[in-house]
N, C-alpha and C positions, 0 to 999 in steps of 0.2 A: 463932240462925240454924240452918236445916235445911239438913244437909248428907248428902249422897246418894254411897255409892261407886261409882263409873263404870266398875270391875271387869265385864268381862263374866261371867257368872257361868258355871262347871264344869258341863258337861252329864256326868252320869255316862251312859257308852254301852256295850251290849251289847259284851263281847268279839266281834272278829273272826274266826271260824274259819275259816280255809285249807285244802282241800287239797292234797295233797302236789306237785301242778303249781304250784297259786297259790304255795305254798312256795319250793320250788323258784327261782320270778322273784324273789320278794321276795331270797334267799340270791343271786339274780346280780349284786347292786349292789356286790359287790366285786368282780366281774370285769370283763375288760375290754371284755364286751358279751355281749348274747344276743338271738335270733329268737325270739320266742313266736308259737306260731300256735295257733290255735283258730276253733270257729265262734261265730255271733254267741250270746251268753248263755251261753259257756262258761265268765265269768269274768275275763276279761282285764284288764277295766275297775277293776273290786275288788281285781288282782292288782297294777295297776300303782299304786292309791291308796296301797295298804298298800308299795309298795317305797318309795315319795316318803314316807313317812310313818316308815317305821324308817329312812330315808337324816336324817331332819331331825332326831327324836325321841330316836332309838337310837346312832344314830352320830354325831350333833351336826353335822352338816353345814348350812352357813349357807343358806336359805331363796332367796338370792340366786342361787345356783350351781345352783338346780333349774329345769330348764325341760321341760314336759313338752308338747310340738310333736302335734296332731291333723290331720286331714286338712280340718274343715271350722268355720267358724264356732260352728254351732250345736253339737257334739259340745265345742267345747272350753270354752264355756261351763258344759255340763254338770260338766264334768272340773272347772272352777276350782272352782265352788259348792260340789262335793262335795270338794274337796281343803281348800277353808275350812274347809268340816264336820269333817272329819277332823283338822287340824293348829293351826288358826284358836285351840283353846284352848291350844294352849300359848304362843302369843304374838302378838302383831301380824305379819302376812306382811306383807312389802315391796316388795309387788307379785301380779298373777296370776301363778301358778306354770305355768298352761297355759293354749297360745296356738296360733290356727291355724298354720300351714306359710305363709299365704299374710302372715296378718300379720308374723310375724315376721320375713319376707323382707321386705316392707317397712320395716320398721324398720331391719333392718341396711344396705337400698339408701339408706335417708334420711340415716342417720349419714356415712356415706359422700359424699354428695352435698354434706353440709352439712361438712365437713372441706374437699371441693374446692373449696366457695364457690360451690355450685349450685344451680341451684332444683330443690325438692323433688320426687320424681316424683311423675305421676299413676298412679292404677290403670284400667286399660282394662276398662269395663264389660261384662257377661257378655252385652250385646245388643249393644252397639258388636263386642264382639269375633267373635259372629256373623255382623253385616253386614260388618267388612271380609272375610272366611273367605267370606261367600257372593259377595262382590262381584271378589276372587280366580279362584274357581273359576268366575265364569261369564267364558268367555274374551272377548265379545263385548264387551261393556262393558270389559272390561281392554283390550283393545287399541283401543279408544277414545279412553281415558284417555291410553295410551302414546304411541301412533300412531306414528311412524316406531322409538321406541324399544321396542315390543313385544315379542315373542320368541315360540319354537311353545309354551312351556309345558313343565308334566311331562306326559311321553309316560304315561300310566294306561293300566293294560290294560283288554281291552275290556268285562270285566265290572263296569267301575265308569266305564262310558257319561256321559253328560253327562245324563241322564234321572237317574241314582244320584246324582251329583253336588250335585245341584239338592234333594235331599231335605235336610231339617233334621235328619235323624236320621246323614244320614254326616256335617255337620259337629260335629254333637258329637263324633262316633268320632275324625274328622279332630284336633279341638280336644285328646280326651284323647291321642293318641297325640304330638302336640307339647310336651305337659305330659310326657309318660313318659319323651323326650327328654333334658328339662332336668332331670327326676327324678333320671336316671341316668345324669346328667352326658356323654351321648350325643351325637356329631358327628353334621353330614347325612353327611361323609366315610365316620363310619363306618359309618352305619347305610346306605348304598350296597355297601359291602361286606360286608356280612352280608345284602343282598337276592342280592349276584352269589355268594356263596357257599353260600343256600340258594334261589337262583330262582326269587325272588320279587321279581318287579316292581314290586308295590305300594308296596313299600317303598323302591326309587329313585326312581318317584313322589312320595311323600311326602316324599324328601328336598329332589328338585327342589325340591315347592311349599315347605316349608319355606325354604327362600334365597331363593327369590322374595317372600315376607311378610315376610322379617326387611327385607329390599332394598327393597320398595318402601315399606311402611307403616313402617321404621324412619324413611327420610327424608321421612315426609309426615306422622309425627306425636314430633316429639323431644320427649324427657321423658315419654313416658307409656305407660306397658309393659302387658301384657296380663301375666296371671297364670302364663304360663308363662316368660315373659321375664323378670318378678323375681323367680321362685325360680334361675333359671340365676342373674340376679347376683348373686344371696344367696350360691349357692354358692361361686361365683366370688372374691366377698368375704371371703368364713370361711375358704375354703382359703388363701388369697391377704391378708391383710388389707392396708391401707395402712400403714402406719408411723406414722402418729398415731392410726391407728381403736385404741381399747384393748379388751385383751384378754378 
């Protein structure tokens, strides 16, 4: 009988040369945190492979306790592929090492959900989550909808007219700035005081319309969160966990 080793075979790979920046990030993984900034192709990407790579390799740290969180699907794809490249030979990984922000919030909303004995959420699609955002902002149809329980709205100042409104280009803006939100773990309380502290109206605006979305599309659509609503629970959940969620 022919028998075959199923040994993936040792890619011999150019050393990785650094410099003294990429250095630098890799030498942070014993501390207790660091900002890298750079612009796009300065490195960052190679800086952070090679710190997940002497945290696994060098320092022996279990593969399981690396997670490296991107901002978008397709970037963190990139990231896993090339992290397999780079670590993949010295052992079987136990999993993607990097995962978007939005999946991972997911995940940890799911775990949660299913500890409670609840059905699992939905993720609110990038076009659902436009049409309710436009269906919001145009007052006419909302208080339609409402009718005796309507209300005036966020008072918007007048440079962002019902004409502004209506463009597809402010709800995006609208969309990131409710994500920036729950980013930065940000009340509408507070981000009202910090428009009356720097006088800027937009942004009690925006906090208005914010309670009024979480209010009306919370109880017209349970169980299914838009992308900014399950990174807030994610948060909410890691800072906070349950008592059975493990660590």
């Amino acid at each position: 009988m022919t028998t075959f080793d199923a040994a993936v075979p040792r890619v011999d790979r150019a050393p990785i040369v650094l410099d003294a920046g990429q250095q630098r990030v890799v030498d942070a993984r014993r501390t207790p945190g660091a900002i890298v900034l750079g612009a796009p192709g300065s490195g960052k990407t190679t800086a952070v492979i090679e710190l997940v790579a002497a945290a696994v390799v060098d320092d022996g740290i279990d593969p399981e306790r690396v997670l490296v969180l991107t901002p978008s699907r397709r970037t963190a794809t990139v990231l896993r592929d090339r992290l397999a490249l780079r670590i993949g030979g010295e052992g079987a990984l136990p999993g993607p090492l990097a995962r978007s922000i939005s999946a991972y919030a997911f995940s940890v909303v799911t775990a949660a959900h299913r500890l409670d004995g609840l059905a699992e959420p939905r993720l609110l699609s990038g076009a659902d989550h436009d049409a309710d955002l436009a269906e919001l902002l145009d007052r006419s149809v909302l208080d339609e909808l409402l009718g005796p329980a309507a209300t005036l709205g966020p008072a918007w100042p007048e440079h962002l007219g019902p004409d502004v409104r209506r463009l597809p280009a402010f709800r995006t803006e609208l969309r990131d700035a409710i994500a920036r939100l729950s980013e930065h773990g940000w009340s509408t309380d507070r981000l009202r005081a910090a428009a009356r502290e720097r006088s800027t109206p937009a942004w009690a605006a925006i906090a208005d319309f914010v309670d009024e979305y979480r209010r009306i599309l919370g109880a017209s659509r349970p169980g299914q969160l838009d992308p900014a609503e399950l990174v807030r629970a994610a948060v909410g959940l890691v800072r906070e966990p349950p008592a059975a969620m493990p660590a």
